[in-house]
SEFIZA-3560 file (N, C-alpha, C; in Angstrom, 3 decimals):
REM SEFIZA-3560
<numar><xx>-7.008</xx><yy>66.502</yy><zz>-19.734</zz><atom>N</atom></numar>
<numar><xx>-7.187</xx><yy>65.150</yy><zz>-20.242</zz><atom>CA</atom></numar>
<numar><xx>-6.243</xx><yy>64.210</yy><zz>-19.511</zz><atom>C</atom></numar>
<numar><xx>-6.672</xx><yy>62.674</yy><zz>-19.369</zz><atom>N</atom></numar>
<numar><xx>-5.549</xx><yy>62.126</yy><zz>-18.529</zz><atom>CA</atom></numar>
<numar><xx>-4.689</xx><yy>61.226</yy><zz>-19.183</zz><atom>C</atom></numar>
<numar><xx>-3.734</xx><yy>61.508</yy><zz>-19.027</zz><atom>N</atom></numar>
<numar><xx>-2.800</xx><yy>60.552</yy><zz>-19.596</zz><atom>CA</atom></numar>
<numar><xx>-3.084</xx><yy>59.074</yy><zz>-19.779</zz><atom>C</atom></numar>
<numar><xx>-2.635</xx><yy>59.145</yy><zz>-20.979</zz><atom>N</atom></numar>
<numar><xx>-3.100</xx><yy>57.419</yy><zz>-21.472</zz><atom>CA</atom></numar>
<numar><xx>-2.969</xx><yy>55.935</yy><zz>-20.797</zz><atom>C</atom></numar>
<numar><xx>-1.899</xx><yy>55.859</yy><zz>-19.648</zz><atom>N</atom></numar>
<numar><xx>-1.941</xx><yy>55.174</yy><zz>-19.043</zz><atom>CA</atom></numar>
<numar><xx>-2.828</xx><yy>54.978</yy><zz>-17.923</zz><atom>C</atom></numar>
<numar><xx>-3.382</xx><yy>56.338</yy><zz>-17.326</zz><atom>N</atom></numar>
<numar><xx>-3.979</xx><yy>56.487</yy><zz>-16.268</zz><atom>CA</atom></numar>
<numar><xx>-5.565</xx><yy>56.364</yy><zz>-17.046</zz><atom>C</atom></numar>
<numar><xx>-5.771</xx><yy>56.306</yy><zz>-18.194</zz><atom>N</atom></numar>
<numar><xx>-6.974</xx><yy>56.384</yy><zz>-18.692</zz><atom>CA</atom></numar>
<numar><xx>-7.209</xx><yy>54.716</yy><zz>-18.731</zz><atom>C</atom></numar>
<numar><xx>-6.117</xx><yy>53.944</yy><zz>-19.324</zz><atom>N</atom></numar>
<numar><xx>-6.764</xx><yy>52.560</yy><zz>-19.683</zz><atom>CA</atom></numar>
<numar><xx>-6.744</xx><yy>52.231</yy><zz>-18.207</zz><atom>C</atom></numar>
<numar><xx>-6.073</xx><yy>52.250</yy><zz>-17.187</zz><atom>N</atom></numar>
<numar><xx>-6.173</xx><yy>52.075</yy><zz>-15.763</zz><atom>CA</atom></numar>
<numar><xx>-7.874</xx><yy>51.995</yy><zz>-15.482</zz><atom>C</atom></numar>
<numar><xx>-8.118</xx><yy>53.345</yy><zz>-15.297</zz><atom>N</atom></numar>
<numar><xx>-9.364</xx><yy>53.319</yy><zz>-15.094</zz><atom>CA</atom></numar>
<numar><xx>-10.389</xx><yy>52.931</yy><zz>-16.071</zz><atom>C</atom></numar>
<numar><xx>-10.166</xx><yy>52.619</yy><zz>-17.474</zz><atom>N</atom></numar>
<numar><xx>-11.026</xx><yy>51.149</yy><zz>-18.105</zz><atom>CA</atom></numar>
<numar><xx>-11.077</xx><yy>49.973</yy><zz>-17.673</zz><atom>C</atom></numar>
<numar><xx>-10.116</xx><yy>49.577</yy><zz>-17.461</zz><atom>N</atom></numar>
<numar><xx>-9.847</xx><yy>48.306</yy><zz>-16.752</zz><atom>CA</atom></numar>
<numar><xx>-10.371</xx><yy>47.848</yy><zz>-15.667</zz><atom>C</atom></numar>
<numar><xx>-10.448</xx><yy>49.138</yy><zz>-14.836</zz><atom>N</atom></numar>
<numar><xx>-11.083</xx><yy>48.791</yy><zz>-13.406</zz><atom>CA</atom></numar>
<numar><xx>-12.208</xx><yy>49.010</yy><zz>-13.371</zz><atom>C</atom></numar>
<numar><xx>-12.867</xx><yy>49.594</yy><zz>-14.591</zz><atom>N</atom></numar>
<numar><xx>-14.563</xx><yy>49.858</yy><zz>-14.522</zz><atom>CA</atom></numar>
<numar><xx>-14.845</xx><yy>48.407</yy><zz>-15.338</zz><atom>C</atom></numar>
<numar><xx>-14.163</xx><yy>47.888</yy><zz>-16.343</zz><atom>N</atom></numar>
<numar><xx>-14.338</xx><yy>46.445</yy><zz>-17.256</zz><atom>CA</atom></numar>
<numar><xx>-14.277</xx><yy>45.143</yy><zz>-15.884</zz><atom>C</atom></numar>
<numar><xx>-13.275</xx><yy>45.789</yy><zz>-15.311</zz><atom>N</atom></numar>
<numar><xx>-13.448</xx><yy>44.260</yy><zz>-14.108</zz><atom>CA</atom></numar>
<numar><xx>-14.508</xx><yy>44.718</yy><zz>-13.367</zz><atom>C</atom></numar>
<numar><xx>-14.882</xx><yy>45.814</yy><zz>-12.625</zz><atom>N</atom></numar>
<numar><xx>-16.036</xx><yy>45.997</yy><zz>-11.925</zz><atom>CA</atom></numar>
<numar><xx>-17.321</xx><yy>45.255</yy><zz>-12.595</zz><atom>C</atom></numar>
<numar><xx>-17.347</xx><yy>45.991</yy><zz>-13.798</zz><atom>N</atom></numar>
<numar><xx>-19.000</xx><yy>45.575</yy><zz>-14.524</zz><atom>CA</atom></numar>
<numar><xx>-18.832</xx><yy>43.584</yy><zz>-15.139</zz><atom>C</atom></numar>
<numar><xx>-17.639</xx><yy>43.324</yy><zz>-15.179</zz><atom>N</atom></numar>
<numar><xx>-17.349</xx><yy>41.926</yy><zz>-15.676</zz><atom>CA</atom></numar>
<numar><xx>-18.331</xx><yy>40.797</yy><zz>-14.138</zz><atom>C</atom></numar>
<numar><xx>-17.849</xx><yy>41.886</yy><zz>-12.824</zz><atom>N</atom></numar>
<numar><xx>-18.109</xx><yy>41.455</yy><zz>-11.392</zz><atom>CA</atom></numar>
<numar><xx>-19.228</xx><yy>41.330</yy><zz>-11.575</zz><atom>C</atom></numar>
<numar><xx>-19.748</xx><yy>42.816</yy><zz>-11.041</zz><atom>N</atom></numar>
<numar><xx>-21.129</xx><yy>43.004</yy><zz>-10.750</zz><atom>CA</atom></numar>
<numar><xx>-22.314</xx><yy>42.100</yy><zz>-11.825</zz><atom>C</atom></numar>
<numar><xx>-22.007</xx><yy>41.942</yy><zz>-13.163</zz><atom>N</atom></numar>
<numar><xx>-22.856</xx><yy>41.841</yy><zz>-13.981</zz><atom>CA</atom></numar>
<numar><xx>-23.051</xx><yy>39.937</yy><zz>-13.940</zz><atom>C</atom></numar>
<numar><xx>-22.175</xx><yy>39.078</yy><zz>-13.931</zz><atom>N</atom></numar>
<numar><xx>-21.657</xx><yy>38.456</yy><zz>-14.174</zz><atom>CA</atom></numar>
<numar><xx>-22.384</xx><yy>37.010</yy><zz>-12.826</zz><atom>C</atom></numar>
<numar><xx>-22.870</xx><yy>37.839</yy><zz>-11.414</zz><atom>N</atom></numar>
<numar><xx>-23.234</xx><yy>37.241</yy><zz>-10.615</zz><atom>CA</atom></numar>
<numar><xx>-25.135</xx><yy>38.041</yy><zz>-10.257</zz><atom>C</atom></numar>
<numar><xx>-24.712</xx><yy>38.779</yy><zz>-10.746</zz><atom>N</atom></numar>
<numar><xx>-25.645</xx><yy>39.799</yy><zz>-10.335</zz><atom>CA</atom></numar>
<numar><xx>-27.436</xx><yy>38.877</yy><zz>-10.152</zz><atom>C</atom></numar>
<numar><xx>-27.803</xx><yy>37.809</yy><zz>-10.847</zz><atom>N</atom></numar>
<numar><xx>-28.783</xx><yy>36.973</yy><zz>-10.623</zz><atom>CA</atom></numar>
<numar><xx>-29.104</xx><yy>36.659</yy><zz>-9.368</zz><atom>C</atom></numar>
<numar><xx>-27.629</xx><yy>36.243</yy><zz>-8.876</zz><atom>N</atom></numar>
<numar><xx>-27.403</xx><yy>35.512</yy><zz>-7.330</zz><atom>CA</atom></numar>
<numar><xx>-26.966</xx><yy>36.364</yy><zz>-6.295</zz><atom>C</atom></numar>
<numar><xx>-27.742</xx><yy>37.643</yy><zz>-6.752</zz><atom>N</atom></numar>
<numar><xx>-27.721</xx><yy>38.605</yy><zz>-5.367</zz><atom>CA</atom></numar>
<numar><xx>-26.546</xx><yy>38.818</yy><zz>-4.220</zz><atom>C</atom></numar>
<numar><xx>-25.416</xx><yy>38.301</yy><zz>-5.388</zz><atom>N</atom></numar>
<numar><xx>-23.796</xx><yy>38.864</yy><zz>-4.385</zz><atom>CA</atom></numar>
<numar><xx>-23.846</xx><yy>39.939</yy><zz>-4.099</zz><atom>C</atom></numar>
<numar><xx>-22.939</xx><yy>40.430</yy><zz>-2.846</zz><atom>N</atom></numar>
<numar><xx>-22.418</xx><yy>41.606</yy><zz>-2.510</zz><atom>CA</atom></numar>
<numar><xx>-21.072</xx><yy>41.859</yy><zz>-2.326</zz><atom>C</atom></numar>
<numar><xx>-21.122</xx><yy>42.388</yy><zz>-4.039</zz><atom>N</atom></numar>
<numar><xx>-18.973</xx><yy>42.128</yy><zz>-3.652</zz><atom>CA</atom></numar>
<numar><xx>-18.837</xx><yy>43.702</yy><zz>-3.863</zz><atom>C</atom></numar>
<numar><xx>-17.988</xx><yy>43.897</yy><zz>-3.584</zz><atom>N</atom></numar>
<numar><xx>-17.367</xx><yy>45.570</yy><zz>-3.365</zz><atom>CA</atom></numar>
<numar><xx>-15.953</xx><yy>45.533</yy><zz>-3.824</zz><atom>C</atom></numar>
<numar><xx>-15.241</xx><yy>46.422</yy><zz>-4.757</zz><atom>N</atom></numar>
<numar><xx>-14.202</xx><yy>46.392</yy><zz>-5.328</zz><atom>CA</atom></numar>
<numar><xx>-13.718</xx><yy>47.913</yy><zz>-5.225</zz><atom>C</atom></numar>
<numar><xx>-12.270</xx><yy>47.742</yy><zz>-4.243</zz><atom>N</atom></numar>
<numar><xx>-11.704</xx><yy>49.410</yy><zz>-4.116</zz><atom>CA</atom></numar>
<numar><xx>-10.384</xx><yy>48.895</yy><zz>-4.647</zz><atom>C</atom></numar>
<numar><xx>-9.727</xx><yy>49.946</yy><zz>-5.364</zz><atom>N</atom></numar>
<numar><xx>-9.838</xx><yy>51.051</yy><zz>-5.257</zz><atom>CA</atom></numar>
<numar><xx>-10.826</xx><yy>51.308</yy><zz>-6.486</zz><atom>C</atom></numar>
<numar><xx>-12.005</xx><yy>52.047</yy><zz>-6.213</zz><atom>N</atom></numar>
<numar><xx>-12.420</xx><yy>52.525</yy><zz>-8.146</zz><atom>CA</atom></numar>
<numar><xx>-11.773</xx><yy>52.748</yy><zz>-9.089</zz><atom>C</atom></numar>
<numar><xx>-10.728</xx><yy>54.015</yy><zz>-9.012</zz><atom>N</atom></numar>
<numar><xx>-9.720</xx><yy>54.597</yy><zz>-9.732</zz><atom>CA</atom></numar>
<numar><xx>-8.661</xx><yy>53.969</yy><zz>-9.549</zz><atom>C</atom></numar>
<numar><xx>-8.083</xx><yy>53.514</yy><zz>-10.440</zz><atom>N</atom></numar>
<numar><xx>-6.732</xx><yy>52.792</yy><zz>-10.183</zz><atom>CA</atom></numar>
<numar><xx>-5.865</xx><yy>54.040</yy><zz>-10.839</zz><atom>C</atom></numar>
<numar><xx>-4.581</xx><yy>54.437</yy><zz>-10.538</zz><atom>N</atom></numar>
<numar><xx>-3.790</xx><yy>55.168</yy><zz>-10.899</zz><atom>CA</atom></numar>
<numar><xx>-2.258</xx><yy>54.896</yy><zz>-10.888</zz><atom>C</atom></numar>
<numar><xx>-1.774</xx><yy>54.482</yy><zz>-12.217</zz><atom>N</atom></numar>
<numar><xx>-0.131</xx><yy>53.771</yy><zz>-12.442</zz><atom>CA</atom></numar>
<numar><xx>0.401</xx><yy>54.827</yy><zz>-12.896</zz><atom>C</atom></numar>
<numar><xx>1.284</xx><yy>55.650</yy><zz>-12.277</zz><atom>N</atom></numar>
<numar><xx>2.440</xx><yy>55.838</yy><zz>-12.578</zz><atom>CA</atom></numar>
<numar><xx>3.477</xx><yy>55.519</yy><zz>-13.527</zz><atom>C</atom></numar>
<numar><xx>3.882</xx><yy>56.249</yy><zz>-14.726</zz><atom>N</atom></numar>
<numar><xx>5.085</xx><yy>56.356</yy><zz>-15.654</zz><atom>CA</atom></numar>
<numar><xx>6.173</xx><yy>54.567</yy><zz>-14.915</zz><atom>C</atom></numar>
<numar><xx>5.902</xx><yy>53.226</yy><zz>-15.243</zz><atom>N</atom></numar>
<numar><xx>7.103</xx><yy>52.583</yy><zz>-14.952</zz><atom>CA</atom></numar>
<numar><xx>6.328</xx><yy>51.498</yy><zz>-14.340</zz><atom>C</atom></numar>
<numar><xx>4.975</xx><yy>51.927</yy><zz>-13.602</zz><atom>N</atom></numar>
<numar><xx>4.450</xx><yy>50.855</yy><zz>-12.531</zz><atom>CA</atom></numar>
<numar><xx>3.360</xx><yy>50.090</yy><zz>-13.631</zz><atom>C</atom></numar>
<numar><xx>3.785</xx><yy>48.851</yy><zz>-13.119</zz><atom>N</atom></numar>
<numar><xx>3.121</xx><yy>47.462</yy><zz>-13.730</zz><atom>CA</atom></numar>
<numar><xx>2.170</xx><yy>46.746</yy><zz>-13.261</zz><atom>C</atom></numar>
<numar><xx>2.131</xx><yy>46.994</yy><zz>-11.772</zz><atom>N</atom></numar>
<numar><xx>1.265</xx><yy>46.381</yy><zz>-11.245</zz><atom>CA</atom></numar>
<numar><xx>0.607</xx><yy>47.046</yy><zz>-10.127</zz><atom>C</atom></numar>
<numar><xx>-0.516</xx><yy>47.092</yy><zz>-9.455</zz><atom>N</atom></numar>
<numar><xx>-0.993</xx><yy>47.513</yy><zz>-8.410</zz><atom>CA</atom></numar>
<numar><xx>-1.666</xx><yy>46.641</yy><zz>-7.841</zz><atom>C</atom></numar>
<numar><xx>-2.895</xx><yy>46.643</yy><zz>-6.663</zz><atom>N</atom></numar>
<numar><xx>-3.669</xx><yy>45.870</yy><zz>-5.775</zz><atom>CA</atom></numar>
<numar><xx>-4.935</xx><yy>46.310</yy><zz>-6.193</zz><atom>C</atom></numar>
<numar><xx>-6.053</xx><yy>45.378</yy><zz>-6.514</zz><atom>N</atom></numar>
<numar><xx>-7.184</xx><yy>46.086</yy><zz>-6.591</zz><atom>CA</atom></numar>
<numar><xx>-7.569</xx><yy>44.721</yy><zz>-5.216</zz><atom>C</atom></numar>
<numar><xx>-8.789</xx><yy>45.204</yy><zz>-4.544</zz><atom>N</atom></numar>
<numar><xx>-9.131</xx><yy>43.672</yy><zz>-3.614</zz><atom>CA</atom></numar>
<numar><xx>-10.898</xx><yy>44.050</yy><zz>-3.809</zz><atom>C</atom></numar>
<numar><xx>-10.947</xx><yy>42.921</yy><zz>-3.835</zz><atom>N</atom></numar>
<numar><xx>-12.473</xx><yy>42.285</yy><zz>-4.123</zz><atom>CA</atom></numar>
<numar><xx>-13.115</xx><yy>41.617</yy><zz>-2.980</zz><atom>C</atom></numar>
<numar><xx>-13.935</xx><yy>41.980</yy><zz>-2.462</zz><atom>N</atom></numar>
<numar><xx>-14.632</xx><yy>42.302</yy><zz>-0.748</zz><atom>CA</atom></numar>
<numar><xx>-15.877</xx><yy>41.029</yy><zz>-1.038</zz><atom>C</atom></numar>
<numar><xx>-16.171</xx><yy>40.181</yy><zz>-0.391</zz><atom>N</atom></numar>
<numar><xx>-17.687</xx><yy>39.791</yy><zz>-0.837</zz><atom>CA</atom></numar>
<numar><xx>-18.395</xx><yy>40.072</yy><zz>0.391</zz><atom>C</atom></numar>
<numar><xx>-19.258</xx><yy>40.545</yy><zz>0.753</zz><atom>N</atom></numar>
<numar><xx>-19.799</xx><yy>40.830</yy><zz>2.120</zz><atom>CA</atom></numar>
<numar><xx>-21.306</xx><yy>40.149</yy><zz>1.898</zz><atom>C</atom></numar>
<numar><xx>-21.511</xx><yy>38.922</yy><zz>1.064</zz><atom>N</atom></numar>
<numar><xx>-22.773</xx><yy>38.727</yy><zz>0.909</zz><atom>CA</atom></numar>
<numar><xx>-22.785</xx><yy>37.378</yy><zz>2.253</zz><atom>C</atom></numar>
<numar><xx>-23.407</xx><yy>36.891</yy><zz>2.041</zz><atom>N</atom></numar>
<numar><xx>-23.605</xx><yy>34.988</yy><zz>3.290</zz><atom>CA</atom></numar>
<numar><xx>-23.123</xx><yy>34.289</yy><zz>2.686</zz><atom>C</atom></numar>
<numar><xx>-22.827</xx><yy>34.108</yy><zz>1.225</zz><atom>N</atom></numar>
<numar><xx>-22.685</xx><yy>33.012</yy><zz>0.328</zz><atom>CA</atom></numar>
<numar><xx>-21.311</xx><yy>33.005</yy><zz>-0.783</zz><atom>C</atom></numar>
<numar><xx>-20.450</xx><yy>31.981</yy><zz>-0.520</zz><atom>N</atom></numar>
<numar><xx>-19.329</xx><yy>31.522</yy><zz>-1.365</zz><atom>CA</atom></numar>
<numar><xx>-19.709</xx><yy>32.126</yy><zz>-2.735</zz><atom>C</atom></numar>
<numar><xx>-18.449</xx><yy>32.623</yy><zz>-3.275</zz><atom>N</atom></numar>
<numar><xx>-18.667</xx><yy>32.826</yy><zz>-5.157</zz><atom>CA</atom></numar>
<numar><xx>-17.130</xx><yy>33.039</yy><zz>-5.121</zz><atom>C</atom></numar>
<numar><xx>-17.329</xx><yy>32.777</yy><zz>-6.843</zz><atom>N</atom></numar>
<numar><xx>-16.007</xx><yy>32.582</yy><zz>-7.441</zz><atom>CA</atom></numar>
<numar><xx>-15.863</xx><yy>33.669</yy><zz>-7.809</zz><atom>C</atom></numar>
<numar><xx>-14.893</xx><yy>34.798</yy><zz>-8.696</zz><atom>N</atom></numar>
<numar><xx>-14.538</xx><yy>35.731</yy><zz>-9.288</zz><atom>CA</atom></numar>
<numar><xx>-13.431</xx><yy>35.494</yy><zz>-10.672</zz><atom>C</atom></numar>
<numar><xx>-13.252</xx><yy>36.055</yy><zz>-11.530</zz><atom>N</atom></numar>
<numar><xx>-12.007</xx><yy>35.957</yy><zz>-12.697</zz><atom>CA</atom></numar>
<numar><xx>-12.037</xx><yy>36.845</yy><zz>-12.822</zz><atom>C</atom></numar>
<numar><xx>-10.544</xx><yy>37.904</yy><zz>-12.924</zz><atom>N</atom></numar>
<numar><xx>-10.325</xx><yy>39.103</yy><zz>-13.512</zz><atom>CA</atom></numar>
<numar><xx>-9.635</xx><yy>38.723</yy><zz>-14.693</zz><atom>C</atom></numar>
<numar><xx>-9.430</xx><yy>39.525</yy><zz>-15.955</zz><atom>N</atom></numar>
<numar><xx>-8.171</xx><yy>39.327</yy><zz>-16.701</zz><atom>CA</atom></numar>
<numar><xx>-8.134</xx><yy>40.161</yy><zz>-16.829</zz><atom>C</atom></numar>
<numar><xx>-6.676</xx><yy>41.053</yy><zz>-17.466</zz><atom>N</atom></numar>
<numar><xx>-6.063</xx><yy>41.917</yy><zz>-17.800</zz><atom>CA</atom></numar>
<numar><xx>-5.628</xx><yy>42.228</yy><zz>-19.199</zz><atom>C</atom></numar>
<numar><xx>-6.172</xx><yy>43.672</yy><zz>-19.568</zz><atom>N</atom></numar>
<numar><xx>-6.453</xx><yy>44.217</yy><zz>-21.176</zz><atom>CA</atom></numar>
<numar><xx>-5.730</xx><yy>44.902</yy><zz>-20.653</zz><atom>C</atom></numar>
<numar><xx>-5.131</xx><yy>45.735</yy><zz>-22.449</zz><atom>N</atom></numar>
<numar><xx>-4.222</xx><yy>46.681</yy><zz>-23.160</zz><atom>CA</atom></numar>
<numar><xx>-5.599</xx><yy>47.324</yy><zz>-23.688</zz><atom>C</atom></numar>
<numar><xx>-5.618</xx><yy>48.692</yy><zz>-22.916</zz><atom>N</atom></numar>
<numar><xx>-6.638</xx><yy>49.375</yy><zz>-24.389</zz><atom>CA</atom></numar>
<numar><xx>-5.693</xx><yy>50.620</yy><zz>-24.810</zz><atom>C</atom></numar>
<numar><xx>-6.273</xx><yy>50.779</yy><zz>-25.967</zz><atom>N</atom></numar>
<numar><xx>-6.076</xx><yy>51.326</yy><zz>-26.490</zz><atom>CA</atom></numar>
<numar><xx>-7.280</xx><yy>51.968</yy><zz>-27.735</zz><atom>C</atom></numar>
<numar><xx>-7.016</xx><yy>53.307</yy><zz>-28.106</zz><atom>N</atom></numar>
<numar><xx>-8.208</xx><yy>54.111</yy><zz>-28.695</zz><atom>CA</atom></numar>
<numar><xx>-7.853</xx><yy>54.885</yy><zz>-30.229</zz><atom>C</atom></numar>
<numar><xx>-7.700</xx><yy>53.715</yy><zz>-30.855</zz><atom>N</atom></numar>
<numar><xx>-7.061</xx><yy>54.302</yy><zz>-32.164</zz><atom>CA</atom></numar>
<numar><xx>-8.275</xx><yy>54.907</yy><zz>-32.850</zz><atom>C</atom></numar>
<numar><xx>-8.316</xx><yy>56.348</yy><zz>-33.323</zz><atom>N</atom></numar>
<numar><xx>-9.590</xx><yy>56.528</yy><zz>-34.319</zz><atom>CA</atom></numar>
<numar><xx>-10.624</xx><yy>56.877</yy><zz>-33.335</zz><atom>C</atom></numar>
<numar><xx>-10.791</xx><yy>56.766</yy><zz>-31.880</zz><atom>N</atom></numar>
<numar><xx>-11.850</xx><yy>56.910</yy><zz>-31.092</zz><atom>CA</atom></numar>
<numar><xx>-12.253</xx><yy>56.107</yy><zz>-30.835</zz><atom>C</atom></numar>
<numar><xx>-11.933</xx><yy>54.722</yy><zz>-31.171</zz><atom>N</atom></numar>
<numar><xx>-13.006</xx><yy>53.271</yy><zz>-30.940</zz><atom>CA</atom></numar>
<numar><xx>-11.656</xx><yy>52.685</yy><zz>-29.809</zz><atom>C</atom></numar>
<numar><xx>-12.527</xx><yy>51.971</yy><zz>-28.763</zz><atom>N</atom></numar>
<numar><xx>-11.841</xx><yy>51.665</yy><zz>-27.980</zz><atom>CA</atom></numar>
<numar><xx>-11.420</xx><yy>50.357</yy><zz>-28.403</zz><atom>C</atom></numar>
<numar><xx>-10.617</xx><yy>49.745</yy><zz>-28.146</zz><atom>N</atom></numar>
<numar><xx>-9.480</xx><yy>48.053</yy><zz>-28.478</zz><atom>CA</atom></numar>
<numar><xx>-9.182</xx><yy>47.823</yy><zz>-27.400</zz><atom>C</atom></numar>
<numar><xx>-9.501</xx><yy>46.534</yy><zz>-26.875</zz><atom>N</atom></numar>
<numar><xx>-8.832</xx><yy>45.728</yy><zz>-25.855</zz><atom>CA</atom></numar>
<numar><xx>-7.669</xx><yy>44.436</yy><zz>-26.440</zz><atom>C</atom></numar>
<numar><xx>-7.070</xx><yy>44.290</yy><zz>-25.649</zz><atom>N</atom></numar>
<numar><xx>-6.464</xx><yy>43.136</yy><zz>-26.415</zz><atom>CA</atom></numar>
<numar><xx>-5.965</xx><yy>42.460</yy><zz>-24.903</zz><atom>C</atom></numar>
<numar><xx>-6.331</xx><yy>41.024</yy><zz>-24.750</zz><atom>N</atom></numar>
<numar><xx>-5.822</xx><yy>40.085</yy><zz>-23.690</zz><atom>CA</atom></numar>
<numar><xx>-4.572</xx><yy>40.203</yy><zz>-23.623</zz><atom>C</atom></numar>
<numar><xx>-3.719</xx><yy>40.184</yy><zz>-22.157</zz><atom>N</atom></numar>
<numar><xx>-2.561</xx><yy>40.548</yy><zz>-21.623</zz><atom>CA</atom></numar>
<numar><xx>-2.413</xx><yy>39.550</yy><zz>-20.968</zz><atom>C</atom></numar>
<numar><xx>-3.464</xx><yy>38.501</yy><zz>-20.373</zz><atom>N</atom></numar>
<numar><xx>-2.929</xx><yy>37.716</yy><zz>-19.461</zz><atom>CA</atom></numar>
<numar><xx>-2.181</xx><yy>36.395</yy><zz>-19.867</zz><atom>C</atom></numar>
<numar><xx>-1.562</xx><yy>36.412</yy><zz>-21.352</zz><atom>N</atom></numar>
<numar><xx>-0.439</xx><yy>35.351</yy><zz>-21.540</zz><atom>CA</atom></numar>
<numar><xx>-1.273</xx><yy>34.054</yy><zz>-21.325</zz><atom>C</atom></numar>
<numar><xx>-2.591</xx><yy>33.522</yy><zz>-21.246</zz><atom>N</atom></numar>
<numar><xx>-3.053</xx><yy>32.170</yy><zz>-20.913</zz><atom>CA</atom></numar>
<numar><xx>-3.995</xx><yy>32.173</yy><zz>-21.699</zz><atom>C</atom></numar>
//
């Protein structure tokens, strides 16, 4: 099983992926987002994710940043980005 930090990691980065993909998806963007798996380390706060657009055409993007957490089995997000 993976440790709880490394688990909401990779929520986060599948919640910003599908927030991406879903979000433009009408207007036939082609954005690409590595790393898939994000993986933080015991202490680390921050990492790089980068967001690629390889389509012909300008677009905007917003990420924000959640706390999940899985009390009971139900997943909880809660906004982190202080704004």
């Amino acid at each position: 099983m993976m440790p709880h930090r490394l688990m909401a990691a990779a929520k986060t980065a599948a919640a910003i992926l599908a927030m991406i993909l879903t979000g433009r998806a009408a207007a036939a963007q082609a954005l690409s987002v590595l790393p898939v798996n994000i993986f933080l380390p015991p202490g680390q706060k921050a990492t790089t994710l980068t967001v690629t657009n390889q389509g012909k055409s300008e677009t905007a993007i917003q990420v924000r940043a959640y706390a999940w957490n899985q009390p009971d089995g139900e997943d909880q997000l809660t906004d982190v980005s202080g704004g």
